[in-house]
N, C-alpha and C positions, 0 to 999 in steps of 0.2 A: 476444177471444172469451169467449162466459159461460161459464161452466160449466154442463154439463147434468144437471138436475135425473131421475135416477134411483132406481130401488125394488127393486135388485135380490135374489134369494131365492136360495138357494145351496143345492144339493143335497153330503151329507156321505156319507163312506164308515164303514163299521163303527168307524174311529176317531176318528168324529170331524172330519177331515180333509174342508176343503170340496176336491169333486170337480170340481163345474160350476157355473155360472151363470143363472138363468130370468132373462129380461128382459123386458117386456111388449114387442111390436113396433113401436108407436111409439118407443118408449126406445131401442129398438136401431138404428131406421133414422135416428136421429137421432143417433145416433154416428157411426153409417156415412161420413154428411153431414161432420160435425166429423171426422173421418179425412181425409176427400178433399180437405174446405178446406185442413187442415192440409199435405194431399201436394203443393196445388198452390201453398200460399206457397213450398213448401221445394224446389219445379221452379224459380219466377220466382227464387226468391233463387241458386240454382245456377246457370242460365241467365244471371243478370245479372254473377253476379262472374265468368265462365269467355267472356263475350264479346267478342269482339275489336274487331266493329261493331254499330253499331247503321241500322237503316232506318226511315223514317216508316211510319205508317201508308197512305198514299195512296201511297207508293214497293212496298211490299206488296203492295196492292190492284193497282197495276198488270202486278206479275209473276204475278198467279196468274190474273189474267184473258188476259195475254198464253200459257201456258201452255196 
């Protein structure tokens, strides 16, 4: 995965101390994006090492049309 290229500005409290974060919205939705990728290698990796079997795809196909 790249890294993604952000600009972000930081809003500070009386000391100094940053409080929050501005992000432009491109910027942010595109974290978002890299979030959910990252959630869904870490679903397949979980899913793969915790299975006991495994089914084809056309074995699938057929139970959820039979359904």
């Amino acid at each position: 995965m790249q890294p993604i290229p952000i600009s972000p500005r930081f809003v500070v409290d009386g000391n100094g101390q940053k409080i929050e974060v501005i992000l432009k919205v491109d910027e942010f939705s595109r974290m978002l994006e890299a979030l959910e990728e990252l959630r869904d290698i870490q679903d397949f990796d979980n899913a793969k090492s915790t299975a006991t079997e495994f089914i084809s795809i056309d074995e699938l196909r057929r139970q959820v049309t039979e359904s």
